[in-house]
C-alpha positions in Angstrom: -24.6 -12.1 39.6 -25.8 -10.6 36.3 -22.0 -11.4 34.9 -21.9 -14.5 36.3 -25.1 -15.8 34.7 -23.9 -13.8 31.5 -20.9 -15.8 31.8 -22.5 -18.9 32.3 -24.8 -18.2 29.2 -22.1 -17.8 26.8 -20.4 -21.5 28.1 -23.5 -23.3 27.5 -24.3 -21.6 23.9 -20.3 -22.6 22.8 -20.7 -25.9 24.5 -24.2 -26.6 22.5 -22.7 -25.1 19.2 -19.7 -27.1 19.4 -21.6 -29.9 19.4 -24.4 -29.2 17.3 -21.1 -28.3 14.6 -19.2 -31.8 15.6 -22.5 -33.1 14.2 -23.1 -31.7 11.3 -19.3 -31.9 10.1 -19.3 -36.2 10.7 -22.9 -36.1 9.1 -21.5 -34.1 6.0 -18.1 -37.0 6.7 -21.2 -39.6 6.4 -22.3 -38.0 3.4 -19.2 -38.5 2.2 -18.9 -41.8 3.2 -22.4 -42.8 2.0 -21.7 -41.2 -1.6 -18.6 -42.9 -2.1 -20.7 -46.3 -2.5 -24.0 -45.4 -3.9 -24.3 -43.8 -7.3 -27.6 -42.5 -7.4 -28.6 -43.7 -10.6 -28.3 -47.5 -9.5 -29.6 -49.5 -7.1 -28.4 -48.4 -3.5 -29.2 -48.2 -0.1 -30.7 -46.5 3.1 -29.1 -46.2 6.2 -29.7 -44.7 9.8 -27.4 -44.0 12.9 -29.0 -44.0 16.4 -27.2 -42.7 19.3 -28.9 -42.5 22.8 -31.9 -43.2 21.3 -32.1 -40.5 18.8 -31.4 -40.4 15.1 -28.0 -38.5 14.7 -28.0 -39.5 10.8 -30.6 -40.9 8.0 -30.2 -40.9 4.4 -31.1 -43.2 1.0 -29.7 -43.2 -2.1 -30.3 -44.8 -5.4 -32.7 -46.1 -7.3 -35.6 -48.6 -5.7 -36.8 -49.8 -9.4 -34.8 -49.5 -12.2 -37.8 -49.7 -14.5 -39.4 -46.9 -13.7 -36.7 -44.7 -12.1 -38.3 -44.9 -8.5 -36.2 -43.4 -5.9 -35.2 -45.1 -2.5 -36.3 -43.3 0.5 -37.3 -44.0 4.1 -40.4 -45.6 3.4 -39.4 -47.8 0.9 -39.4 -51.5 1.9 -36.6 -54.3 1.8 -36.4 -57.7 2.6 -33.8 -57.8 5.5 -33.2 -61.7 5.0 -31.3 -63.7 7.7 -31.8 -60.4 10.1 -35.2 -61.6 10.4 -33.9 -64.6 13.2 -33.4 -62.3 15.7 -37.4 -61.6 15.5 -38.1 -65.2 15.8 -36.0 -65.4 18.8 -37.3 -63.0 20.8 -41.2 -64.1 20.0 -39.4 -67.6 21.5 -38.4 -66.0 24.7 -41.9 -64.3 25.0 -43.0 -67.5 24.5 -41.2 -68.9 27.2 -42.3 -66.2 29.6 -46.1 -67.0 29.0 -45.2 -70.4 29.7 -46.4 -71.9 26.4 -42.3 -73.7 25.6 -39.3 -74.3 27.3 -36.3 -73.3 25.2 -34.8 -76.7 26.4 -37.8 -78.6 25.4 -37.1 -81.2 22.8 -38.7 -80.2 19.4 -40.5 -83.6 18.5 -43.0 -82.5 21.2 -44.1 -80.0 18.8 -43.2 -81.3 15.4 -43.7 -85.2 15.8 -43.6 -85.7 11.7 -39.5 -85.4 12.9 -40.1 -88.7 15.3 -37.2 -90.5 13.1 -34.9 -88.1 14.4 -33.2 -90.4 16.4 -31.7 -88.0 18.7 -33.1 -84.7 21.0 -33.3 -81.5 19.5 -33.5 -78.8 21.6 -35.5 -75.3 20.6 -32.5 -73.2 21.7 -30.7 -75.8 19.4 -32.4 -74.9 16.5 -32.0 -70.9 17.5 -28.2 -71.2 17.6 -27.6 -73.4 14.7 -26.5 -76.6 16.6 -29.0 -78.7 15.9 -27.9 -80.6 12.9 -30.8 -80.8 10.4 -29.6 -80.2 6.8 -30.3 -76.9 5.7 -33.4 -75.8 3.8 -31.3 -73.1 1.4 -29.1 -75.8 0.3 -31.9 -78.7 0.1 -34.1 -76.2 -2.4 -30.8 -76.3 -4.5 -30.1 -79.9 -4.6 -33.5 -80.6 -5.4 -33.7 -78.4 -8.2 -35.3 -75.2 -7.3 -33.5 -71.6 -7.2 -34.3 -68.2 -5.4 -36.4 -67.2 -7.9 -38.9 -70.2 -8.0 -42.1 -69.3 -6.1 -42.6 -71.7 -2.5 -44.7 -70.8 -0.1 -43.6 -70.9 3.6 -46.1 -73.9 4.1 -44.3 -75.9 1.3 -40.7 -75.2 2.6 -41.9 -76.3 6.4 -43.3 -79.4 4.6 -39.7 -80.2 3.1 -37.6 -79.8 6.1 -40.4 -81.9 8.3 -39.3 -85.0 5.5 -36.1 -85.6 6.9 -35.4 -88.8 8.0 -31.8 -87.9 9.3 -29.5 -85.3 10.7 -26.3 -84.3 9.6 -25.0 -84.5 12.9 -26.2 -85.5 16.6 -27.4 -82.2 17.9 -25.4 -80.0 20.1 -21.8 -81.7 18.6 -21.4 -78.9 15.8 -22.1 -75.4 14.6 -23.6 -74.9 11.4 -25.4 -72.0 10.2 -28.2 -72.1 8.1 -32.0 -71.6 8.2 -33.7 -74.9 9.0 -33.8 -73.8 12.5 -35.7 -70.4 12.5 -37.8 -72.0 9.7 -39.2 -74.5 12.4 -39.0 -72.2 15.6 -41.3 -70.5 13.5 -43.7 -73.4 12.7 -43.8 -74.3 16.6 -44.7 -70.9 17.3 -47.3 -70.8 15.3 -48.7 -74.4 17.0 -48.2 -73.0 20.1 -50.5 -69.8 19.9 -52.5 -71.5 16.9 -52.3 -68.6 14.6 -50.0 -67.5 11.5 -46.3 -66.6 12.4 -47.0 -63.4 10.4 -49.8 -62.4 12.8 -47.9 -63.4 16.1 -45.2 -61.0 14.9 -47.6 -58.1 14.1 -49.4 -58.2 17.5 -46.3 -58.8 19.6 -43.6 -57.1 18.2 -44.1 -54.7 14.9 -47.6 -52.9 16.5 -46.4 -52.4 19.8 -42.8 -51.0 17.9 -45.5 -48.7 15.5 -43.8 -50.4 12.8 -46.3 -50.1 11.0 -45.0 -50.7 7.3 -43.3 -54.1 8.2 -44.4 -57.5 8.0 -44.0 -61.0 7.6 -44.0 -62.5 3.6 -44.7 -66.4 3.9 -46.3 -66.3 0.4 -44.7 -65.6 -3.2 -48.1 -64.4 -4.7 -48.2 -61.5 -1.9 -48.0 -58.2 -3.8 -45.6 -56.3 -1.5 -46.2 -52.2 -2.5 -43.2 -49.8 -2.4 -41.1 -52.6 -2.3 -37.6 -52.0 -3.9 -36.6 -54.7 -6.8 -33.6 -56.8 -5.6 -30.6 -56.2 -8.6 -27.0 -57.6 -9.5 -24.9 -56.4 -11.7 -23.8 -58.1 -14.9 -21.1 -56.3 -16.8 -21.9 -52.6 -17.5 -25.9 -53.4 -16.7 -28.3 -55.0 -14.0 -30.5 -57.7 -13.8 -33.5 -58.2 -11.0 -32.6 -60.6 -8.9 -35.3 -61.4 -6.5 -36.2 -64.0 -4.1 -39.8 -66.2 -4.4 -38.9 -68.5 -1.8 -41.1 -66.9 1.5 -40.2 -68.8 4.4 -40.0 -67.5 8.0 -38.9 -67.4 11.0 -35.2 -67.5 9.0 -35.8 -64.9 6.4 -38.5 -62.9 4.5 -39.7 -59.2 6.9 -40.2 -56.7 4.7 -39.4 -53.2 6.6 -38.5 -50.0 5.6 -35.5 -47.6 7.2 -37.5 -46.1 9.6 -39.5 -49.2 11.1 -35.8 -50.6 10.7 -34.5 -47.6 12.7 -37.5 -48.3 16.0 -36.3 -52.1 15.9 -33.0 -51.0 16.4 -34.0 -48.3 19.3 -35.3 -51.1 20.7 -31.9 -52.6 21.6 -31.6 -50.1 24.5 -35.1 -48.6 24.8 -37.1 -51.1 25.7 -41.0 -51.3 24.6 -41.0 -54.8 23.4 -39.4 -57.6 25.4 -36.9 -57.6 28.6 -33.8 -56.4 29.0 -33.0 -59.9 30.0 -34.4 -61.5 26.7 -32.3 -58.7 24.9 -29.5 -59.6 26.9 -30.0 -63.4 25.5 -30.4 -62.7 21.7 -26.6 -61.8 22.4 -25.3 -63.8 24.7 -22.8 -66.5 23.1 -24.6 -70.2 23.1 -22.2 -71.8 20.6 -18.4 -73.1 21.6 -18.4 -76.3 20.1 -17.1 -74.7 16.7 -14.1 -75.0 14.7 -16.1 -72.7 12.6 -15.2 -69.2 14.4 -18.9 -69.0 15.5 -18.3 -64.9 16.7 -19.9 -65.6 19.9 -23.1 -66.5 18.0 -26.5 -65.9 20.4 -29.5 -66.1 19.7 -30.1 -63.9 16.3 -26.9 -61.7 17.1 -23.1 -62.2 17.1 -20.9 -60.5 19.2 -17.3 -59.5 18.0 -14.5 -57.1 18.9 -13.7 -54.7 16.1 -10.6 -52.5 16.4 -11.5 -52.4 19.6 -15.0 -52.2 20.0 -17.4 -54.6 21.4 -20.1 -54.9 19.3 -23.2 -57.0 18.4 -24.9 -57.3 15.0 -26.6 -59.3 12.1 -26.2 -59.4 8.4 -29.1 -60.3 5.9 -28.7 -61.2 2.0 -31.1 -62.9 -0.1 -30.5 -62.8 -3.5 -30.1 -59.2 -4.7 -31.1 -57.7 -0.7 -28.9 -56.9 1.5 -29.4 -55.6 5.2 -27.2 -55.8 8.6 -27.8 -54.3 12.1 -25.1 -53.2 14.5 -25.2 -52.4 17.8 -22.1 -51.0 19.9 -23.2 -51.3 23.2 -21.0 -49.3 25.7 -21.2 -46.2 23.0 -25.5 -46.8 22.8 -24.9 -46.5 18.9 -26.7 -48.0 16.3 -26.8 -48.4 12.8 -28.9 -50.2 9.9 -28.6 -50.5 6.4 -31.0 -51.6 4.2 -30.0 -52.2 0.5 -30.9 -53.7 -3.2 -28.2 -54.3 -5.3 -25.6 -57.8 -4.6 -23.0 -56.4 -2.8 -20.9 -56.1 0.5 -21.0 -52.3 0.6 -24.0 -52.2 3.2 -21.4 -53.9 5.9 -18.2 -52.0 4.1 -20.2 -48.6 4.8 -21.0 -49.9 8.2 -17.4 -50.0 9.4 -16.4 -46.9 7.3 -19.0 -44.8 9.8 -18.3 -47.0 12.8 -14.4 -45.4 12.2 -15.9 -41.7 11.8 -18.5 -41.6 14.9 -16.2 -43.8 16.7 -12.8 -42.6 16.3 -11.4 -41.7 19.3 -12.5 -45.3 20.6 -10.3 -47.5 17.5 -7.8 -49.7 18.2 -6.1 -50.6 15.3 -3.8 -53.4 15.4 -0.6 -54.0 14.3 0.6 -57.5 12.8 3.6 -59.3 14.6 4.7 -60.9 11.7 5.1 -59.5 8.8 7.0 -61.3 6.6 7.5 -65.0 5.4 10.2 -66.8 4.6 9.8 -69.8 1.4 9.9 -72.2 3.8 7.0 -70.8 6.1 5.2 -70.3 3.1 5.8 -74.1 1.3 4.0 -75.0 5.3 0.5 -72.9 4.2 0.5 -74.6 0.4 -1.5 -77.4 0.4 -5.3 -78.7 -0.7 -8.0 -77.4 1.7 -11.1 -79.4 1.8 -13.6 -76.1 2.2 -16.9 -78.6 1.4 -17.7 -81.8 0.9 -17.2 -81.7 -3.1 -15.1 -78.4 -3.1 -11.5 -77.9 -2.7 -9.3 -75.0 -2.7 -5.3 -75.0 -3.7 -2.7 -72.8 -2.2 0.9 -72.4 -3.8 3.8 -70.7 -2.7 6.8 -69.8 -4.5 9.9 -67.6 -2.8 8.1 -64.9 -1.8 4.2 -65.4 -2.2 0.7 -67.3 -1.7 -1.4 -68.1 -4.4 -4.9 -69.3 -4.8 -5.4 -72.0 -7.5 -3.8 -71.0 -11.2 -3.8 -67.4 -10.5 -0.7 -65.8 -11.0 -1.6 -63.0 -8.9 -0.1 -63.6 -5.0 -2.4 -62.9 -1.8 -2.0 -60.0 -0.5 -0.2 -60.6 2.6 -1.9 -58.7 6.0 0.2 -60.0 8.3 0.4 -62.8 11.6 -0.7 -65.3 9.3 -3.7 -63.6 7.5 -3.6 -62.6 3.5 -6.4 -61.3 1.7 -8.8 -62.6 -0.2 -8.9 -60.1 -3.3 -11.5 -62.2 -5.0 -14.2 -61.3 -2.8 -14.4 -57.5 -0.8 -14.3 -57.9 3.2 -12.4 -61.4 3.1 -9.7 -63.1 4.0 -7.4 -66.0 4.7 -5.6 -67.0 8.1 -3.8 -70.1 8.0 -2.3 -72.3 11.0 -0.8 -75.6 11.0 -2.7 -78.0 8.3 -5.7 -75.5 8.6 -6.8 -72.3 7.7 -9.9 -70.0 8.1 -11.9 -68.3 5.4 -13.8 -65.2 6.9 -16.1 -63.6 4.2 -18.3 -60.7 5.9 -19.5 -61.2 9.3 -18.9 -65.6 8.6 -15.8 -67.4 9.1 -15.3 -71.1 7.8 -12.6 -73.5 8.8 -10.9 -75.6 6.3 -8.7 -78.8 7.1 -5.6 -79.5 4.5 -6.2 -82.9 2.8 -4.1 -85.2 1.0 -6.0 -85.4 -2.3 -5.2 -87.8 -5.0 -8.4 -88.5 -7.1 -7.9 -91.7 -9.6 -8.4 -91.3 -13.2 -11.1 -94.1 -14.5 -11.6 -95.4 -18.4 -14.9 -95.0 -19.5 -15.5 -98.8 -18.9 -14.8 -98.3 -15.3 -17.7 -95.2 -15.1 -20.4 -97.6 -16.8 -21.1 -99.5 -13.5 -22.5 -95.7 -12.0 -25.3 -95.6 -14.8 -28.6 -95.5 -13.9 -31.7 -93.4 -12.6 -31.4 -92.4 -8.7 -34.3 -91.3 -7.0 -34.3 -89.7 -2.8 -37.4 -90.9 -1.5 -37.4 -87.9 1.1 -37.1 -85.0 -1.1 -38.9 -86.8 -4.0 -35.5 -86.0 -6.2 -34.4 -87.8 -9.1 -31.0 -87.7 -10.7 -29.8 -89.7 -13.9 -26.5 -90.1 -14.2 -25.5 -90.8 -17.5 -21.4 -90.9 -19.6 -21.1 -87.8 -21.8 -17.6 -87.8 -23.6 -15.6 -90.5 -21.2 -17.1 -88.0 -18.4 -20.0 -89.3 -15.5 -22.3 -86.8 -15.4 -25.6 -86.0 -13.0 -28.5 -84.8 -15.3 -30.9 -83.2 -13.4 -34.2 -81.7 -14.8 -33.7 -77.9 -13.6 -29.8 -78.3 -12.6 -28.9 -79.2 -16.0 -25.7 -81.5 -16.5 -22.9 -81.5 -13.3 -20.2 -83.4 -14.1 -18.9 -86.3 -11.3 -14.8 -86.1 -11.0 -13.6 -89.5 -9.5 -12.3 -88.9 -5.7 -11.9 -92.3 -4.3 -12.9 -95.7 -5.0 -17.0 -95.5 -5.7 -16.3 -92.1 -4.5 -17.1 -89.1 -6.9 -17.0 -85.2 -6.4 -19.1 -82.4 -7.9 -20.2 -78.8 -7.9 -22.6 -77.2 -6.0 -25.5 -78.1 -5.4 -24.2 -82.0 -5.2 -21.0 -82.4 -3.6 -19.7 -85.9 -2.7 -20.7 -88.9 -3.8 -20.0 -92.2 -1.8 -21.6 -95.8 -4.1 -22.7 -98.3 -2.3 -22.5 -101.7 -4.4 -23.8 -105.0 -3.1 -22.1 -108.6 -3.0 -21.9 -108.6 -6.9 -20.1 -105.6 -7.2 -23.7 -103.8 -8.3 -24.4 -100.3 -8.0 -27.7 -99.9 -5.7 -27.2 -96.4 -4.9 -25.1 -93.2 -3.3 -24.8 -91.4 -0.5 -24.8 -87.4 -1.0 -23.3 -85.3 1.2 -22.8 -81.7 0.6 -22.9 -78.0 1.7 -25.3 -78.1 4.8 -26.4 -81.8 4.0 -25.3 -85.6 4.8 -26.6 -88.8 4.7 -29.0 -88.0 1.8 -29.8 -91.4 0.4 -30.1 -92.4 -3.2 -31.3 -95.4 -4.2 -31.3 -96.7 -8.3 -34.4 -97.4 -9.8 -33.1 -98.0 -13.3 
């Protein structure tokens, strides 16, 4: 008996220090990994891995504050951006469960300033992105206010209750943005009459013991700890933060290990069902051109190399933060970063390769090569936004975007990458193709694009002041050199490139511009649509 149990002993001391040593050579790997994108003397990132429940990996590095040389570490806090929907929609289905909504109740019940709406809105509508209000993000812009220009969360709820029209009748079409959250939020808040931020606190981050994070909704909120968002310019940085503190959409601060409970919480359940989990990633969208991933409710699911797995990116100016879940392995892991970059999500899937390994399934392309005359099929003029368009050439043996002389990469079955940009790429299929930067992918239709070329006599017709009576935004367009122009106060000069007839194109944050003249052949105003927006009405006043 005594050998026996000896024997038995020494198996379960190998067994445990095989594993404990398969652990500490992928967390040295991670180190690795983790070193390989962060130089500690710049601004960088925190990440943590959770498997079964437990930590198997934590670690920060780089700089929080460049100004004074303040270190990242696990209590330092971030602003995990667009992560913060999935938040939103849970406190919705809690809300549901008390009885105080129905996720299928239309919104005017609880935001009648959007009675001109002339078509239902659901709340699980605005939750997956369907519900066809022009987006807040790209609204700001047009109207003349950047990231870094202070509005409160009250003031940005104020500007997407003006609309008077939707891009779209809701449910038709997928379009991701924030407008949605921003108003779950505001109904929430009507619902159990107290601040979003406090709702949050009680039902979610206390319960959690997250105990560092919370809910911004005001620019003049001194945040402590907080790491100073950065991009890079050349060999040196800038600070590039973010003033504008909505919710629901954007805007909890946390730190890695509050981050690191939230994500426990996936599997471990303290807060919410496993049902309402279960929801936050179940697909709602499939109505998209778009490539939607399976978009839920605050998650998207998505195979990679094999693996099933559910996450959420975050980036507001210089912050950047994603969650990823991989459900049938119970992993987890977070980053949390400061600096403009991809490397939080290119980290991701370097560790998801090393804890993972035995579980990848890497494809192989069926096609690999192109002859000129496949090729000459993908060139073409892709309409990517109203206002923007992208050229493809081919020659014998390559792709090329716009004037580069540089080909695309070719990956295979269709697919080339996008070198421009880390983690993107373009797939093309007949008179299409899709543009996947990150965890988003955009379809673009080919176009036949033949803009006129106007005399300055023809232009002068398009002179005048314009004012949008929802946003309150004015625009004079003006002729500089033979050129139309749109002077805006903030936005500075955008030049207006003929498209059609009475139809003109511009940059970001316009887009395209459709005249409408009367009886005389007089100019009374345009019709803007662009990124995230339609139907936004100009009317001259000069």
């Amino acid at each position: 008996m005594n050998k026996i149990f000896l024997l038995s002993l020494l198996i379960a001391i190998n067994t445990t220090f095989a594993q404990t040593n398969s652990f500490s050579n992928k967390s040295f790997a991670a180190d690795s990994i983790f070193q390989s994108y962060c130089n500690p003397k710049e601004p960088g990132m925190a990440i943590g891995i959770v498997q079964d429940g437990k930590v198997i990996y934590k670690n920060s590095k780089g700089i929080a504050d460049l100004s004074n040389r303040l270190s990242i570490n696990d209590s330092t806090l971030f602003n995990i951006a667009s992560v913060s929907k999935q938040f939103t929609a849970l406190m919705a289905f809690m809300a549901e469960q008390e009885g105080k909504l129905k996720l299928s109740d239309d919104i005017r019940q609880y935001l009648p300033e959007l009675k001109n709406i002339p078509n239902k809105i659901t709340i699980q509508q605005l939750a997956n992105h369907t519900h066809g209000l022009p987006n807040y993000s790209d609204l700001t812009a047009m109207m003349g206010f950047d990231l870094a220009t202070p509005i409160s969360n009250e003031q940005a709820v104020e500007t997407i209750l003006s609309a008077k029209q939707a891009n779209f009748k809701a449910g038709t079409k997928y379009q991701y943005g924030n407008s949605g959250f921003i108003l779950l939020a505001e109904i929430l808040k009507r619902v159990y009459e107290k601040p979003f931020r406090i709702l949050l606190k009680e039902k979610i981050f206390e319960p959690l013991n997250m105990t560092r994070t919370s809910v911004v909704d005001d620019p003049n909120i001194i945040v402590s700890n907080k790491a100073i968002a950065f991009r890079k310019n050349g060999e040196f940085f800038s600070e590039h933060m973010n003033r504008q503190m909505e919710c629901g959409s954007s805007n909890i601060h946390t730190t890695l290990d509050d981050f690191i409970k939230w994500s426990v919480n996936f599997k471990n359940l303290k807060v919410g069902t496993s049902s309402q989990i279960e929801r936050l990633a179940t697909k709602t969208v499939s109505i998209s051109k778009d490539g939607d991933l399976g978009y839920g409710l605050g998650y998207l699911t998505e195979t990679y190399k094999g693996l099933k797995t559910v996450f959420h990116g975050g980036g507001t100016a210089g912050y950047r933060a994603y969650i990823l879940h991989v459900p049938e392995h119970n992993l987890s892991i977070v980053t949390l970063g400061n600096k403009e970059s991809f490397d939080g999500l290119l980290v991701i899937k370097d560790l998801l390769e090393l804890y993972l390994k035995d579980y990848i399934v890497e494809s192989i392309p069926v096609k690999t090569s192109y002859s000129s005359k496949e090729l000459k099929e993908f060139e073409g003029v892709y309409k990517t936004q109203p206002g923007q368009y992208w050229t493809i050439k081919a020659d014998e043996k390559n792709l090329y975007f716009g004037d580069d002389t540089n080909p695309l990469p070719l990956i295979g079955d269709g697919k080339f990458e996008f070198q421009y940009v880390p983690t993107s790429y373009l797939t093309f299929h007949p008179n299409a193709m899709e543009f996947r930067i990150a965890d988003f992918n955009y379809h673009y239709e080919k176009i036949d694009f033949n803009p006129p070329i106007l005399i300055r006599k023809e232009l002068e017709k398009y002179v005048g002041i314009f004012k949008n009576e929802e946003f309150n935004t004015y625009y004079q367009l003006l002729i500089v050199e033979d050129n139309l122009i749109a002077k805006h106060l903030t936005n500075g000069e955008i030049t207006l490139r003929p498209l059609s007839k009475n139809s003109f194109y511009a940059d970001y944050p316009l887009g395209e511009l459709t005249f409408q003249l009367n009886s005389k052949g007089k100019v009374g105003g345009f019709i803007l649509s662009g990124t995230n927006l339609d139907n936004i009405r100009f009317i001259k006043i000069n």
